[in-house]
C-alpha positions as semicolon CSV with decimal commas, in nm:
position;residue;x (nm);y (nm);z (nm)
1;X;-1,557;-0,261;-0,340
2;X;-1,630;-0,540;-0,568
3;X;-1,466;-0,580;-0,859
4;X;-1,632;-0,500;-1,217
5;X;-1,675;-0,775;-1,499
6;X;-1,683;-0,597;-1,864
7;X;-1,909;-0,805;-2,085
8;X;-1,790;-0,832;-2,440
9;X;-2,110;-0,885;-2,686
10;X;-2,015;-0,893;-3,022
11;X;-2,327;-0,853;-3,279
12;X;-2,418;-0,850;-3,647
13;X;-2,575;-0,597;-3,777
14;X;-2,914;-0,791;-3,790
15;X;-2,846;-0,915;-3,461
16;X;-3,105;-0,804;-3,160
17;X;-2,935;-0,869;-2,804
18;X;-3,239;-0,814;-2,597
19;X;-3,246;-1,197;-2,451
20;X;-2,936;-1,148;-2,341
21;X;-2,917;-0,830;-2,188
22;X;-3,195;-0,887;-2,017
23;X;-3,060;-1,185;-1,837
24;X;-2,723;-1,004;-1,769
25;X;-2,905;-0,719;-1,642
26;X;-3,094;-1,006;-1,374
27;X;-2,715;-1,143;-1,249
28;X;-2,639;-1,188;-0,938
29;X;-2,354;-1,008;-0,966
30;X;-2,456;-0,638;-1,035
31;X;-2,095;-0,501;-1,105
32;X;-2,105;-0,506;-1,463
33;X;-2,032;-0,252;-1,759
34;X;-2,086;-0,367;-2,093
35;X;-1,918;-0,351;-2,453
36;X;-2,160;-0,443;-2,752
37;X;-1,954;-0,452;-3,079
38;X;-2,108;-0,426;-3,424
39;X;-1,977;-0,577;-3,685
40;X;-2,112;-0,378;-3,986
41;X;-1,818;-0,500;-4,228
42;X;-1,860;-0,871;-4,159
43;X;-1,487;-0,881;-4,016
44;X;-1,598;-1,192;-3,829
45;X;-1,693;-1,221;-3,421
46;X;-1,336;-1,291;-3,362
47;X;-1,241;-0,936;-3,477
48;X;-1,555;-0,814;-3,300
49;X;-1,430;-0,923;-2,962
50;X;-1,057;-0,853;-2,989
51;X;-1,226;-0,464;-3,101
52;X;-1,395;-0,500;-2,736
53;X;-1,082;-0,630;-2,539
54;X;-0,923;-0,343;-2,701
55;X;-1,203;-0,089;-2,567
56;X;-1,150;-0,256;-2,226
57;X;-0,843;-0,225;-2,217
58;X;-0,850;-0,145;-1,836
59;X;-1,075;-0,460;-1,748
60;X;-0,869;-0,700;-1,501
61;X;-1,183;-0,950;-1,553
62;X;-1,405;-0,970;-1,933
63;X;-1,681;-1,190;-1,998
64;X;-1,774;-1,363;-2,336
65;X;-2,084;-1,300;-2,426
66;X;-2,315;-1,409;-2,770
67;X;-2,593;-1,163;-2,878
68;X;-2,816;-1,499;-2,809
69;X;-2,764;-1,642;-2,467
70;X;-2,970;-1,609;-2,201
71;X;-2,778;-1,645;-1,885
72;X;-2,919;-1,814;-1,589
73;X;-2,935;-1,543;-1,272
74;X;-2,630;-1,674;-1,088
75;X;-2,407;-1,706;-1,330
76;X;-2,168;-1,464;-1,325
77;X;-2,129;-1,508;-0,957
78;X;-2,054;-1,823;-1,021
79;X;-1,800;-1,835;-1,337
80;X;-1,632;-1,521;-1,037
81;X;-1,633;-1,722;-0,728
82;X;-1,480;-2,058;-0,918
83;X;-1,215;-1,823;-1,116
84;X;-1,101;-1,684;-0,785
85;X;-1,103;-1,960;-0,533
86;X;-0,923;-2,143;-0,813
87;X;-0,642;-1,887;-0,838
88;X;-0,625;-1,860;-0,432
89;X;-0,598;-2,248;-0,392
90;X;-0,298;-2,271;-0,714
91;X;-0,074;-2,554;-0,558
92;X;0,051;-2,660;-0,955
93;X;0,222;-2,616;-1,236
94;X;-0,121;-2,463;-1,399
95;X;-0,206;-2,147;-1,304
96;X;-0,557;-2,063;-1,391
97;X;-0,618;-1,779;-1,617
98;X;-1,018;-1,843;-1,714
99;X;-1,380;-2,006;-1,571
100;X;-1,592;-2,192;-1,795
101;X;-1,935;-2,332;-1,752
102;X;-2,192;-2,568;-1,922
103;X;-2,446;-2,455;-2,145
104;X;-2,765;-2,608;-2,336
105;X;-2,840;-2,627;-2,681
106;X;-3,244;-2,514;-2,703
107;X;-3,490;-2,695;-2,995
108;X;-3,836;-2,652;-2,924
109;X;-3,807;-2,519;-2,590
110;X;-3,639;-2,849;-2,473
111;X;-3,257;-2,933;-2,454
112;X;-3,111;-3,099;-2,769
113;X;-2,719;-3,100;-2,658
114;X;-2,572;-3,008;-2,393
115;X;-2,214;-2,923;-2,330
116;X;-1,907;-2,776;-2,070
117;X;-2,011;-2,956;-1,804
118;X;-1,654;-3,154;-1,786
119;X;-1,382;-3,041;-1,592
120;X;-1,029;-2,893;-1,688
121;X;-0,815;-3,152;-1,870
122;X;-0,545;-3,085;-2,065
123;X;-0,560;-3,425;-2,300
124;X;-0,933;-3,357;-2,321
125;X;-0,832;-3,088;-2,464
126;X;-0,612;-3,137;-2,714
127;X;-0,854;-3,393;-2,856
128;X;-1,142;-3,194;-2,868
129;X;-1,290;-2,866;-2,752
130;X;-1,567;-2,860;-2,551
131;X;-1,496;-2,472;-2,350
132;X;-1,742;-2,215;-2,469
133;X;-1,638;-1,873;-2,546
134;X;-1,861;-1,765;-2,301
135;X;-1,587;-1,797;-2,048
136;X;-1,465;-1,530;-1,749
137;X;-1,087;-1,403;-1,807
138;X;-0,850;-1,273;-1,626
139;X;-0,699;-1,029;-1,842
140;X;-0,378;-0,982;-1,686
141;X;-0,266;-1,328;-1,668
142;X;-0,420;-1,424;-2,055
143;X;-0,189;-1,139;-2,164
144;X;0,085;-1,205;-1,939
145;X;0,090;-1,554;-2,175
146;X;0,050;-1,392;-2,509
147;X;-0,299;-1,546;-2,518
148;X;-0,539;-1,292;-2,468
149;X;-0,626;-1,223;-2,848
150;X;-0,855;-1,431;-3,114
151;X;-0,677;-1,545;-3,412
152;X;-0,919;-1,368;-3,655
153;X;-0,750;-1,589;-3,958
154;X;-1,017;-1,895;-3,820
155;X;-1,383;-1,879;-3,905
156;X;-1,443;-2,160;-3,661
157;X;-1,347;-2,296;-3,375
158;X;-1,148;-1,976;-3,270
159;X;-1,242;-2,047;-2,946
160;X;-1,079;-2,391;-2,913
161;X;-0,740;-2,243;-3,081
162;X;-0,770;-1,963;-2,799
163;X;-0,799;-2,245;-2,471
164;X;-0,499;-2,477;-2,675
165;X;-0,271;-2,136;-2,698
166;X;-0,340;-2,112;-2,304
167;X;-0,235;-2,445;-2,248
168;X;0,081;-2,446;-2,488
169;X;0,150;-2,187;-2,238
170;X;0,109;-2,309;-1,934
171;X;-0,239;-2,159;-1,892
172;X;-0,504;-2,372;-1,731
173;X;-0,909;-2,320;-1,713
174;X;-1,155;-2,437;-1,432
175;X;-1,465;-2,577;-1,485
176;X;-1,777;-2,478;-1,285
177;X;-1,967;-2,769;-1,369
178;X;-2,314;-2,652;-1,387
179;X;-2,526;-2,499;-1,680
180;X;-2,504;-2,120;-1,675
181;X;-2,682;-2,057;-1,970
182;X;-2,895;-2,170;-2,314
183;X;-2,912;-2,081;-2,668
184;X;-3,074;-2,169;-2,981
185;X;-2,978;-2,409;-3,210
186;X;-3,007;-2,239;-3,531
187;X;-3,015;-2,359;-3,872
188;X;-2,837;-2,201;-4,160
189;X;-2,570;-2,058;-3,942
190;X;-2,251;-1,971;-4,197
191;X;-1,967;-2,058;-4,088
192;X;-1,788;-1,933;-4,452
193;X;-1,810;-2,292;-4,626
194;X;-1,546;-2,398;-4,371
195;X;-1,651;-2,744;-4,255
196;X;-1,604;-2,839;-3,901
197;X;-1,365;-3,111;-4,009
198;X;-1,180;-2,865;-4,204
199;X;-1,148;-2,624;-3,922
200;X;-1,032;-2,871;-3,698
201;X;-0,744;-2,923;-3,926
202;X;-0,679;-2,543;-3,949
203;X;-0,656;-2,510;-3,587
204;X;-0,408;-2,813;-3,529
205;X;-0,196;-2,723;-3,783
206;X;-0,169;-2,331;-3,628
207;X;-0,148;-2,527;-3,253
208;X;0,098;-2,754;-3,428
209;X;-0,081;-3,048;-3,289
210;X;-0,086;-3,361;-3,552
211;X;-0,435;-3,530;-3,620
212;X;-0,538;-3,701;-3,299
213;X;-0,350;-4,014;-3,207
214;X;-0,414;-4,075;-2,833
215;X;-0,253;-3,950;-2,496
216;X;0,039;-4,090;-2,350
217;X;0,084;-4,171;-1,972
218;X;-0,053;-3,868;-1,767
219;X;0,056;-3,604;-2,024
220;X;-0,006;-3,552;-2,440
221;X;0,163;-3,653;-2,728
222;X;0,158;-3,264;-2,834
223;X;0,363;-3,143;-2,507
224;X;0,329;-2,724;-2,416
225;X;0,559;-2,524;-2,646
């Protein structure tokens, strides 16, 4: 029997998901239950989706889901078939514990940015992030590395601290190298009056990472703890 993806959806009270179920309900991949979270205290979307990892609970596999993407029709086959084939082909040190894949940035019905289409590096990382949270899990193994949770101190850029806390521990993600879906860009978003700059501080100084200096050799100046 094929195994069942829980999709995590956290929402706003104001927030309409139709877009997105809709294109989720279109997948591929039909074996899906979902868990739509509303955040009716403003806790944040980090507490929102640690409140739905805590509902599923039971979920070997969880996919990140906005209230505002619209997924294209193959791709949670595809985010499944990379995570897997990935974690039956492990000849490294990195064991693979997510799939990520690229993802447009809408403005007038055309594509303004575009991003995730670059595969797994470690020293990308560390320099920059450029994983969506709209990534597949594997539960087990993001737990089994004390990584499963969002750090719901950050009010951006909680998903980059997330994929640096898998790497610190050993935790690697594959790429699948294609878009898989689009959203929005949105003007006016809040982000809390943190800056992006600002927030990229906060999260090095949590990761323990100094301000970017470079990569050395093959490997990072900021090691795996």
């Amino acid at each position: 029997m094929p195994e069942r993806i829980t999709v995590i959806i956290p929402c706003r009270t104001s927030d309409v998901p139709t877009e997105t179920m809709e294109s989720l309900f279109a997948q591929t991949y039909k074996h899906l239950d979902f868990i739509t979270v509303i955040d009716t205290d403003a806790k944040g979307q980090s507490w929102a989706r640690n409140r739905g990892l805590s509902i599923a609970k039971f979920a070997s596999v969880v996919l990140f889901s906005d209230y505002d993407c619209r997924w294209v029709p193959d791709a949670v086959e595809c985010l499944y078939t990379t995570l897997h084939e990935a974690q039956a082909a492990e000849a490294s040190e990195w064991p693979v514990g997510y799939a990520y894949g690229g993802y447009h940035q809408m403005q007038h019905g055309v594509p303004a940015l575009t991003f995730g289409l670059q595969p797994w590096s470690w020293p990308r990382l560390c320099q920059s992030n450029y994983i969506s949270t709209m990534s597949l899990v594997d539960t087990k193994r993001m737990a089994e590395k004390g990584c499963l949770q969002f750090d719901e101190r950050l009010q951006r850029l909680e998903d980059w601290d997330l994929w640096l806390r898998c790497g610190q521990r050993g935790l690697a993600g594959i790429g699948v190298g294609k878009i898989l879906f689009e959203t929005d860009v949105k003007p006016g978003v809040s982000y809390g009056g943190v800056s992006h700059e600002e927030a990229e501080l906060q999260v090095r100084r949590l990761r323990g990472l100094a301000a970017y200096g470079g990569v050395h050799g093959g490997f990072n100046s900021y090691g795996r703890v």
